[in-house]
C-alpha positions in Angstrom: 242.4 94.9 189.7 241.1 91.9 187.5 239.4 89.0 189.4 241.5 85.5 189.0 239.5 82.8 187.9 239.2 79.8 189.9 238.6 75.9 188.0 237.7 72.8 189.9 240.3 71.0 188.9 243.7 72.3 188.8 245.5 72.6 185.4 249.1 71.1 185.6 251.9 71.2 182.8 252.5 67.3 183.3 248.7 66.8 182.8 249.0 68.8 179.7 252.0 67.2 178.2 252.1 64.2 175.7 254.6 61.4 174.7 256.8 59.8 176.9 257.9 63.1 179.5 259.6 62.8 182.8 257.0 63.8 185.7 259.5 65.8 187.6 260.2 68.8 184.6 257.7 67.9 181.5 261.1 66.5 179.6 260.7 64.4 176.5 262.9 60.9 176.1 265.4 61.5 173.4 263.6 58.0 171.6 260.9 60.1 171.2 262.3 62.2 168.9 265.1 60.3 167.8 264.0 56.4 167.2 267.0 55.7 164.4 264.5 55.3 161.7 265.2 58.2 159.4 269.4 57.7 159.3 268.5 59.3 155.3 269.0 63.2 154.6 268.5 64.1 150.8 269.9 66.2 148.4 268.3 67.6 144.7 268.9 70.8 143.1 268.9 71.8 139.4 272.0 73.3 138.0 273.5 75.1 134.9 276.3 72.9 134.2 277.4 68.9 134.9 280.5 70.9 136.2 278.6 72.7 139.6 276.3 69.8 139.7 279.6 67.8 140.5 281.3 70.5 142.3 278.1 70.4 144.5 278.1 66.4 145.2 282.4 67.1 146.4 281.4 69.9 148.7 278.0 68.1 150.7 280.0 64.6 150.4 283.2 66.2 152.5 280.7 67.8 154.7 279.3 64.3 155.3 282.7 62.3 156.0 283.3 65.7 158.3 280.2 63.9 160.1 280.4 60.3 159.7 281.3 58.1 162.8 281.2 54.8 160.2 281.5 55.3 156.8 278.0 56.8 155.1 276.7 55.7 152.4 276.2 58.3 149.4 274.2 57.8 146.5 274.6 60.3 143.9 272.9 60.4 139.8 272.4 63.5 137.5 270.3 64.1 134.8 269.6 66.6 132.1 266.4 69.0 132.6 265.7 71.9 130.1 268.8 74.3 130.4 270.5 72.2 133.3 271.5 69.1 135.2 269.6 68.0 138.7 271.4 66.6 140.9 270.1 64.0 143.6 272.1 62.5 146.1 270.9 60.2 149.4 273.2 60.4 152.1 272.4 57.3 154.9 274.3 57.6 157.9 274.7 55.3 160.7 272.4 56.9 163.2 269.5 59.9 163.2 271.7 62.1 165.3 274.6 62.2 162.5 271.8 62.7 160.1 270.5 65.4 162.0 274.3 67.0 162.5 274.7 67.0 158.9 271.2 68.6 157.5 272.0 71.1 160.6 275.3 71.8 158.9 273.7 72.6 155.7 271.5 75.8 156.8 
């Protein structure tokens, strides 16, 4: 049977955690994580043809108004690289958590 060690000061998780936790269970506020500061989730991906670049933008933009509480704010461009069209598209949403729904949505 292994000997337990012993330290002079006892280790606790609250001593141990960081941020702004609750005492009682080590929790972490939500506006830690979440402040509303990154309400942007963005798109860009190289494809063969204008056509699936576009077909692309209709599928992730009725993903995002699937989302949206208040309308968000998509802004899409292409342009031509070597054999194909990138596509780049900023989708701003009212709130992180919506932006956070949506990029979920995507995997």
């Amino acid at each position: 049977m292994s000997e337990l060690t012993k330290t002079a000061t006892p280790v606790h998780a609250i001593n141990q955690c960081s941020a702004q936790e609750t005492a009682a269970c080590c929790c972490v506020d939500v506006g830690t994580i979440m402040d509303n500061t990154d309400c942007t989730a963005s798109y860009s991906q190289v494809f063969n043809t204008i056509e699936d670049a576009e077909k692309m933008l209709r599928v992730l933009t009725d993903k995002a108004r699937a989302v949206e509480s208040e309308p968000c704010s998509i802004a899409a461009s292409t342009k031509p690289v070597g054999d194909g069209v990138e596509l780049n598209i900023d989708f701003t949403f009212c709130c992180q958590a919506e932006t956070m729904i949506f990029q979920l949505g995507l995997r």
